[in-house]
N, C-alpha and C positions, 0 to 999 in steps of 0.2 A: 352320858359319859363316853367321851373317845374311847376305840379301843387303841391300846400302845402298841408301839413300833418298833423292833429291835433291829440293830444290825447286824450285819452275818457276824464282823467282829464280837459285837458283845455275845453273841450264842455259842462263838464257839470256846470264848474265853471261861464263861457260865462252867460250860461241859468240863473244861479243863481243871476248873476249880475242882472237880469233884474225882475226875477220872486221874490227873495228874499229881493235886498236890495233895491229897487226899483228905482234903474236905467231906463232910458227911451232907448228905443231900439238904434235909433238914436245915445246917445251919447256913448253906449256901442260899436256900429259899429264902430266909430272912433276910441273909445279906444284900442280895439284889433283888429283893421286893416280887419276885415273882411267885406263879404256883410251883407246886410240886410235880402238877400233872403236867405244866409246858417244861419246865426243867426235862422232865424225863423223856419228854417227846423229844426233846432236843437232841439228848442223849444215842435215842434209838435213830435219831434218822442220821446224827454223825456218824457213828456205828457199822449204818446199812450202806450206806453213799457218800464218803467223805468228800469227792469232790464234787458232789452234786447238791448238797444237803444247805437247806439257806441259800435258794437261786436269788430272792430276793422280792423287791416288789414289783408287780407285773407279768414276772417270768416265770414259764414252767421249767421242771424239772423235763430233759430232752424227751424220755418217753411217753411224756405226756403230749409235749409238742409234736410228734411224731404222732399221735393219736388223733392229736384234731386235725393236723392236716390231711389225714389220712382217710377224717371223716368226710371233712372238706371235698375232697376229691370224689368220693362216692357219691355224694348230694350231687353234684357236679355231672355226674356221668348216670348216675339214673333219670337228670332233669333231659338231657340228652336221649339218654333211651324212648323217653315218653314221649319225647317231639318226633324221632322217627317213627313209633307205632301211629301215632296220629296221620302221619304222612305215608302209610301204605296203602298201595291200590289197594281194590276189593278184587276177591276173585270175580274171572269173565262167568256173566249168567250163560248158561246153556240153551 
């Protein structure tokens, strides 16, 4: 079974049904076939990030993307540290 696909449109229109024209959750879930529990997810990430909320397919939300690059950069600069330990003299023997 594919999993479906929505668009930021249809999510945020979903949420609207409920939060604006006051639709009851319940019967918005029948109407647009979906769960209760994505509905609601919907609902809290509009809520938390409206302009962030449904980046889409592909895309992180920016603090996420800020995270891996951020990971990025340390893999990056420890692969660097390793190559100069390797590359140090030894102390002079006595």
């Amino acid at each position: 079974m594919m999993r479906r696909k929505f668009s930021r449109e249809f999510k945020v229109e979903a949420v609207r049904l409920v939060t604006d024209r006051g639709i009851a959750v319940a019967q918005a879930v029948r109407d647009l076939d979906v769960a209760e529990s994505v509905l609601r997810r919907w609902m809290r990430e509009l809520t938390a990030t409206p302009a962030a909320a449904f980046p889409g397919n592909g895309q992180m939300r920016a603090d996420l993307s800020q995270i891996a690059a951020l990971k990025k950069e340390v893999a990056r600069l420890r692969a660097e540290r390793d190559i100069l330990k390797i590359g140090e003299p030894c102390a002079p023997l006595a």
